[in-house]
C-alpha positions in Angstrom: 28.1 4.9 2.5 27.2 3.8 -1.1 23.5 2.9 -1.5 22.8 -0.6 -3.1 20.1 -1.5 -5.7 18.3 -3.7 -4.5 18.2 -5.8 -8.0 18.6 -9.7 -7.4 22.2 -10.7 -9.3 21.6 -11.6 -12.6 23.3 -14.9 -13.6 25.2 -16.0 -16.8 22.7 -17.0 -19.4 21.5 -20.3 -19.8 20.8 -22.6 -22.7 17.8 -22.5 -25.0 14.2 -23.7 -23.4 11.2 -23.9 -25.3 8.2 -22.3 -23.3 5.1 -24.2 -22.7 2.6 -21.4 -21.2 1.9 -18.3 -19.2 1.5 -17.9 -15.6 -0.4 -15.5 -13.7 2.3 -12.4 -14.1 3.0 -12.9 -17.7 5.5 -14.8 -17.1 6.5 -17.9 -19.8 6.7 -21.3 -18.3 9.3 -23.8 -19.3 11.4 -26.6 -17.2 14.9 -27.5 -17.1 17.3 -29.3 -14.7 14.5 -30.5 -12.8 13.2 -27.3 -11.9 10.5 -25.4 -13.3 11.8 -21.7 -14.6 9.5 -18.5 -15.0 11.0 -16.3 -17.4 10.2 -12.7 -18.2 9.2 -11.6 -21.6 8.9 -14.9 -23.2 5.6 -16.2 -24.9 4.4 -19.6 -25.4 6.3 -21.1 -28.3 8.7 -19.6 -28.1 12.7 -20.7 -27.5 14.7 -18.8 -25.4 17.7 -18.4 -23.1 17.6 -16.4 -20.3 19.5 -15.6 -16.8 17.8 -16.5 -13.3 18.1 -13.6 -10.5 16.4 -15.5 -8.2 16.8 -19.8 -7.2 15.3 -21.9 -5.2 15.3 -25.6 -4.8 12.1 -26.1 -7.3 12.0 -23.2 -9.0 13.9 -20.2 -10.7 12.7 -16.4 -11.7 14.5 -15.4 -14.7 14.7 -12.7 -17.5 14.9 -13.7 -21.1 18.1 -13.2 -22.6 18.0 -14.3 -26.1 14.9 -15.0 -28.9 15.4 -17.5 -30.5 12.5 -18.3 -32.3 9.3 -15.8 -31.7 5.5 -16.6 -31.7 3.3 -15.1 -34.0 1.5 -13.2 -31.0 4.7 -11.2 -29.9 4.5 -7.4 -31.0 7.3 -4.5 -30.5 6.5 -2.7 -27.3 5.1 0.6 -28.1 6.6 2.0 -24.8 10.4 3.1 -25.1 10.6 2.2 -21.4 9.4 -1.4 -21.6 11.8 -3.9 -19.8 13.2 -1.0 -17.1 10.2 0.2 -16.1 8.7 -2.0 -13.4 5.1 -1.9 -15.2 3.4 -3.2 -18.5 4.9 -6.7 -18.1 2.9 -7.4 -21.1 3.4 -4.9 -23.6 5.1 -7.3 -26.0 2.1 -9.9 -26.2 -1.1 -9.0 -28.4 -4.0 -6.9 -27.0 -6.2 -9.0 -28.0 -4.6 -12.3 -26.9 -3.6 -10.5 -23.3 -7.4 -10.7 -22.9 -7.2 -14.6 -24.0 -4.5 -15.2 -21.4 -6.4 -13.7 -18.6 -9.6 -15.2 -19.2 -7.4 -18.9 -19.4 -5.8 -17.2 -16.1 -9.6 -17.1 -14.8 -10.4 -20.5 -15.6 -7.3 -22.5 -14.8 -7.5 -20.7 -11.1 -11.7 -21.8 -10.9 -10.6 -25.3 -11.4 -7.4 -25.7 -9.8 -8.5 -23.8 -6.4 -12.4 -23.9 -6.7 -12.7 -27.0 -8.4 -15.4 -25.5 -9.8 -16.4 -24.8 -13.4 -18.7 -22.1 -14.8 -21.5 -22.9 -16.9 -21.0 -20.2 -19.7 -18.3 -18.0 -20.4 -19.5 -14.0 -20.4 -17.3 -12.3 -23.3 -14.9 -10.2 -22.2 -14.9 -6.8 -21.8 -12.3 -4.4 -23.7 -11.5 -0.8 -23.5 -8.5 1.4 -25.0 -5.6 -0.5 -24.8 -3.5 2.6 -23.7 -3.6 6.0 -22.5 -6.2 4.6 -19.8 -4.5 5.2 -16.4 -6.1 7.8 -14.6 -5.3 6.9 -11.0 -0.8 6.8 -10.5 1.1 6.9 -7.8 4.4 8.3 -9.1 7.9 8.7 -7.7 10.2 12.0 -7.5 14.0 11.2 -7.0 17.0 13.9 -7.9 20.3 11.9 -8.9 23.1 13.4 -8.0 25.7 10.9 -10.6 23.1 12.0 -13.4 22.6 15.6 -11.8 18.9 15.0 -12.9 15.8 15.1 -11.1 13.6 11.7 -12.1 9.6 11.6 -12.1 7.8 8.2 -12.5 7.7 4.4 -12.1 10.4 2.7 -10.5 12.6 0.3 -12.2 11.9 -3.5 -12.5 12.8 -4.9 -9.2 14.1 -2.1 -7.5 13.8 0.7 -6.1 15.5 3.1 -8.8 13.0 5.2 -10.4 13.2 4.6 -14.1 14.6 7.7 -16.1 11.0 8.4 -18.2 10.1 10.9 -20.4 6.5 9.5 -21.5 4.2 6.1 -20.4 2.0 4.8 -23.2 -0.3 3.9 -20.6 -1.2 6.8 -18.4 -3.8 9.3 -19.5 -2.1 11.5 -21.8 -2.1 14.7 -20.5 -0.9 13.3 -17.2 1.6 11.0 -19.0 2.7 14.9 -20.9 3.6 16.4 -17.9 6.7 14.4 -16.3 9.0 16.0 -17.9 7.6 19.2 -16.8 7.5 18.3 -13.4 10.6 16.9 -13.2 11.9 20.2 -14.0 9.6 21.6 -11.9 10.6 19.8 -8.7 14.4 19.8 -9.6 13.9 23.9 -9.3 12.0 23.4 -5.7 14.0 24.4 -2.7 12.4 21.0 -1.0 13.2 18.8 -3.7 14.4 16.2 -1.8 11.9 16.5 0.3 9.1 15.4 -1.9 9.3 11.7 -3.2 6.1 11.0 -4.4 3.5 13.0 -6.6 -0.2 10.9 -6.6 -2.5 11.3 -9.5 -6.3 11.6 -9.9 -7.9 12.6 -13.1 -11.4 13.4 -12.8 -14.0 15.0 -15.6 -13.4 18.6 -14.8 -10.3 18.7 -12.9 -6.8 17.0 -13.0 -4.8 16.3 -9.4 -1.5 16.0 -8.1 -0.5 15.2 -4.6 2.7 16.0 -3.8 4.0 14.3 -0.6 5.8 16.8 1.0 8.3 16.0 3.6 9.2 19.9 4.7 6.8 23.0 3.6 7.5 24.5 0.5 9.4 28.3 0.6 7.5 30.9 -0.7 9.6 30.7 -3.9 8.5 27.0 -4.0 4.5 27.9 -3.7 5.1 30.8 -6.1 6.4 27.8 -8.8 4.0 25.7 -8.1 1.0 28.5 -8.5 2.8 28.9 -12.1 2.5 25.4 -13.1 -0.9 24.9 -12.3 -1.7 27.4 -14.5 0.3 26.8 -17.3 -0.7 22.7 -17.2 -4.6 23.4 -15.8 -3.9 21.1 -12.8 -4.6 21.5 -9.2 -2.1 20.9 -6.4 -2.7 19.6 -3.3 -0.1 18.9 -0.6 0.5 15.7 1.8 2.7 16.2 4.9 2.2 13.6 6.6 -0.2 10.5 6.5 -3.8 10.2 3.9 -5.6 12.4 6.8 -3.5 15.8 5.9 -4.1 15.9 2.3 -5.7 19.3 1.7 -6.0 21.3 -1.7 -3.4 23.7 -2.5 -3.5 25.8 -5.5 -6.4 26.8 -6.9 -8.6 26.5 -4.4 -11.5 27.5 -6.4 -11.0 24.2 -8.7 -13.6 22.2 -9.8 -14.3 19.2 -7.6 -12.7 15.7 -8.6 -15.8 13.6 -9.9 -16.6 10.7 -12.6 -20.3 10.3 -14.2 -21.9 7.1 -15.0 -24.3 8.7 -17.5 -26.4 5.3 -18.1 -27.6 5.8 -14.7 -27.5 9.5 -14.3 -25.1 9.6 -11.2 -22.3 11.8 -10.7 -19.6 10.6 -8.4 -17.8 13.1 -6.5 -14.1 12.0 -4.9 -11.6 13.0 -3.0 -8.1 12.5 -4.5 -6.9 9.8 -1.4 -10.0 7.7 -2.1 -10.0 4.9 -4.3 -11.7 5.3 -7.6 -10.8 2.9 -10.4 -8.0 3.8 -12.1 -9.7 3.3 -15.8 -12.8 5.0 -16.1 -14.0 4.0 -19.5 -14.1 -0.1 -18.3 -15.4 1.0 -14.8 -18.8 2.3 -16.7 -18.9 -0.8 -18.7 -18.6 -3.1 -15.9 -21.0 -1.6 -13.7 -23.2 -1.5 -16.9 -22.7 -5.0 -17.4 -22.9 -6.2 -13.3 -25.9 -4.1 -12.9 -27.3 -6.4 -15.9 -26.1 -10.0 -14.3 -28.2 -8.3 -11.4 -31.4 -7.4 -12.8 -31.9 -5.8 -9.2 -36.0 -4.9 -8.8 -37.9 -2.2 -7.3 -39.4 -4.7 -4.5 -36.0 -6.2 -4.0 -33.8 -5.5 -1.0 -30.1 -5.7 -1.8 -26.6 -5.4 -0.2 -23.5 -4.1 -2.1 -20.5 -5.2 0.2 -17.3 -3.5 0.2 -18.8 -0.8 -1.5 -16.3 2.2 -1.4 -18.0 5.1 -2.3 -20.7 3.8 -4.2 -19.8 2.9 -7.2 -22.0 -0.1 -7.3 -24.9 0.9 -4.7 -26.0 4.1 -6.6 -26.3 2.2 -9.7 -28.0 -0.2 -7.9 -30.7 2.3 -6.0 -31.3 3.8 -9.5 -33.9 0.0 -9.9 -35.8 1.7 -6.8 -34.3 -1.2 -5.1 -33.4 -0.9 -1.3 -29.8 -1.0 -1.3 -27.2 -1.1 1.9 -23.7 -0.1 1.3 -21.2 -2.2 3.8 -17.4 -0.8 3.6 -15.2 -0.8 6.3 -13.3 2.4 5.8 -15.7 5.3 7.7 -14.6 8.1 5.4 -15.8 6.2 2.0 -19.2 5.2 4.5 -19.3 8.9 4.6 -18.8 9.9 0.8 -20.9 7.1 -0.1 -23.6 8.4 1.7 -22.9 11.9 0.6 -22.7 10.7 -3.2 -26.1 9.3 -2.5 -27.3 12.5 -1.8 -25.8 14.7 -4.1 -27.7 11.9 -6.9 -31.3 11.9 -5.0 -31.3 8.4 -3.7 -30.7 8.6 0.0 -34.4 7.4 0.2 -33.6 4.2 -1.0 -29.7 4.0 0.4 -28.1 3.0 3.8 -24.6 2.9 4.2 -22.6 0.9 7.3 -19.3 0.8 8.1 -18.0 -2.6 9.3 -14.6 -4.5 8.7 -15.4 -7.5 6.6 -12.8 -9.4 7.3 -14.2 -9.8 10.6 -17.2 -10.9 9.6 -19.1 -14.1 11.3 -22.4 -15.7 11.2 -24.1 -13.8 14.1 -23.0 -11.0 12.5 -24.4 -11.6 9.0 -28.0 -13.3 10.7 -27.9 -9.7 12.5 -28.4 -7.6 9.2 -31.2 -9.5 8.2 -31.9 -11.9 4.6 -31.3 -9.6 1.8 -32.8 -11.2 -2.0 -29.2 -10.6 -4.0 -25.5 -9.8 -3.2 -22.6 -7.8 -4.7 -19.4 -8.6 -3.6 -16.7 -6.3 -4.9 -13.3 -7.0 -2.3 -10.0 -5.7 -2.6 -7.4 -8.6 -3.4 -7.6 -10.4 -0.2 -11.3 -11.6 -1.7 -14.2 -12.4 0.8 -13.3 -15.9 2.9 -14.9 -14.6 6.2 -17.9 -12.9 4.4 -18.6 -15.9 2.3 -18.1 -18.5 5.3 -20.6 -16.5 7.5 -23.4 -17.6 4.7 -26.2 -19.7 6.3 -29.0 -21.4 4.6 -31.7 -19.3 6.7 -29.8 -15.6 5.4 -28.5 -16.9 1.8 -28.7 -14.4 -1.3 -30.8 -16.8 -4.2 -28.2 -14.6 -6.8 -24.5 -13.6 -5.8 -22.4 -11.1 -8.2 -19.0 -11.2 -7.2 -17.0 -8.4 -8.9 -12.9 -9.6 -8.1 -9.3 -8.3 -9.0 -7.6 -11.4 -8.1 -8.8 -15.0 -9.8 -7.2 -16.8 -6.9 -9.1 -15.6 -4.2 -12.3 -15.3 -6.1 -11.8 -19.1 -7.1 -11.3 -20.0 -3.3 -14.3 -18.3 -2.0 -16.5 -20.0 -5.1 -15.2 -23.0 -3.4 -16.8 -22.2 0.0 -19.8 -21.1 -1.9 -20.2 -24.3 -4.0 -20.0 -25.9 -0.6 -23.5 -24.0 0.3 -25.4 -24.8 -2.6 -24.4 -22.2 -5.2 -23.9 -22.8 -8.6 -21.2 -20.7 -10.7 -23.2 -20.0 -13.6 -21.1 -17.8 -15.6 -17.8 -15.9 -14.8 -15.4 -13.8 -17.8 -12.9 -11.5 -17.8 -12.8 -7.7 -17.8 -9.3 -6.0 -18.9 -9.0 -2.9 -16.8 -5.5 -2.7 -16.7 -4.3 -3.5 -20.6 -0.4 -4.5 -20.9 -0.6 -5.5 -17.5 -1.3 -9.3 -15.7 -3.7 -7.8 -13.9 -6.5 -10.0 -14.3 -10.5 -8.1 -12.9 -12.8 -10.5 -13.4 -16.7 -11.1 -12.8 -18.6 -14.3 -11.6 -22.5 -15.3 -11.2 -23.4 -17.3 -8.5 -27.4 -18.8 -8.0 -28.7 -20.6 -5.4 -31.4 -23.5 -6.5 
């Protein structure tokens, strides 16, 4: 049986709309019939027509057909794979005023949801605008109508893995190498066995994960051995689920591992563990958290949802007593490890707990600490933030967030227990994309 794309039908185009704004993917904003339409790769300004692949009774998703008239922010793509590859769904707006739309992103979400303003605006942080991505998960897919073997993202809505032979935005050796493995894997006897190749770049060592699905021949391993060392990578294989990732070739590779030389730490990783996937804005915005914190030698501090560290060690480095709270035990344990391997056990504890769980008994039961960091994954920190009682509150909150919608719903809840946003801005960790990572300052008077 034929296999569908899973693409939503594109309809005839439509006539001209101007756009009004952005919204939080990108997208432009305009309205017509009644209904308001979100249209991919238009800009504010601008006119356009464009085709709907998706409708619904107040809305419609869309794709810009025809420019009629462009703003003076629109630039040429750099990437030849903009518009089928499923990433980068900003590439054609300005670097500099993708920053300007997030932080606008940022502040439109703290008053809509929060209902809550900040009293000064940090300046935002920038990095490289590409070549940045060190953390991928990349797809593997031979097609038999193209009798070609396909490595990277997957098309835009779908699940067709775009026919690339660079990305602007990966790290550039990495982003070098999928041609090479596509040929690679095409020669494998298990090639359609292996669907999925996950990246970790680290200081001394680059990784690949292949996600096996049968074991490789010996002819297979005997390939694979060659790449490594032609490329100066290191497999490792995954056969099943995160827990049977081991090394493969060479084994006598240098440990995965980022620095943060303003604090002397060295973080050591495993390639399954999360690590932010830009390393150059990671050191700047722990540089710059670490600052909002000003955390104190006599201070006791708590770094929730603290992965392996990446905050906490920082943090400890003040002579500050720090706890580490993350819910996963294997980052509890590299967290700890990490602490370690950088001398500061003696002022480090690290607990594993699931935070989303959290209640007030629970919170009174770890005790008043003077300052928080909050750093959550996108689901933000409702439960933690609700638990907060007047006789266990933080006098200074930093709240580290990848998603301006939940951070702006838990400044609500901590507005409502007598904190004051005093600053929030916007970090761009992930340029040419509508990610939006953000940082906000909360005191209590």
């Amino acid at each position: 049986m034929r296999k569908k794309n899973n693409k939503q039908a594109i309809e005839s185009p439509s006539q001209a709309v101007t756009i009004e704004s952005l919204d939080q993917e990108g997208r432009g904003i305009a309205h017509a019939d009644g209904k308001v339409i979100f249209i991919e790769g238009a800009l504010t300004g601008e006119i356009v027509s464009y085709a709907s692949y998706r409708k619904k009774p107040a809305f419609e998703l869309a794709q810009m057909t025809t420019l009629h008239r462009a703003a003076s922010i629109r630039v040429e793509p750099k990437c030849a794979h903009y518009g089928v590859c499923g990433g980068c769904s900003m590439q054609h707006l300005d670097t500099r005023v993708q920053v300007a739309v997030k932080q606008r992103i940022l502040e439109d979400s703290l008053a809509r949801i929060g209902r809550v303003k900040p009293e000064s605006i940090l300046p935002a942080i920038y990095g490289q605008s590409w070549g940045y991505r060190e953390r991928a998960r990349i797809s593997a897919k031979y097609v038999i109508k193209k009798e070609k073997m396909l490595v990277g993202f997957h098309e835009k809505r779908s699940s067709f893995v775009a026919d690339m032979q660079n990305c602007e935005i990966l790290a550039p050796k990495i982003a070098g190498l999928i041609q090479p493995l596509a040929a690679l894997i095409a020669g494998l006897s298990i090639r359609d066995k292996l669907p999925q190749i996950e990246v970790a770049v680290g200081e001394n060592v680059d990784a690949l994960v292949l996600r096996v699905m049968a074991p490789p021949s010996t002819e297979d391993e005997a390939a694979l051995r060659a790449f490594a060392d032609e490329h100066t990578v290191q497999f490792w294989l995954q056969s099943k689920g995160p827990e049977t990732i081991v090394p493969f070739y060479p084994l006598d590779a240098p440990a995965l591992s980022y620095s943060l030389p303003e604090f002397g730490i060295t973080m050591p990783f495993a390639p399954s563990e999360f690590t932010q996937v830009n390393s150059e804005l990671n050191r700047v915005m722990i540089s710059r958290a670490i600052r909002l914190l000003a955390p104190q030698a006599n201070e006791r501090i708590v770094d929730f949802f603290c992965g392996l560290g990446n905050f906490t060690l920082p943090i400890a480095r003040s002579g500050a007593q720090v706890l580490g709270v993350e819910g996963s035990d294997a980052l509890v344990k590299r967290a700890a490890q990490n602490a370690i391997t950088n001398d500061l056990s003696g002022n480090t504890e690290f607990q594993a707990m699931n935070l989303f769980e959290m209640d007030e008994a629970l919170l009174a039961a770890m005790g008043k600490f003077d300052k928080w960091l909050i750093d959550p994954p996108r689901d933000g920190a409702m439960e933690l933030v609700k638990s907060i009682t007047p006789e266990i509150a933080p006098r200074l909150i930093v709240y580290v967030s990848c998603n301006p919608a939940t951070l702006a719903r838990d400044a609500f809840e901590l507005v409502q227990r007598g904190y004051t946003l005093k600053s929030a801005g916007v970090m761009n960790m992930f340029p040419q994309t509508s990610h939006v990572e953000s940082i906000a300052v909360f005191e209590r008077g």
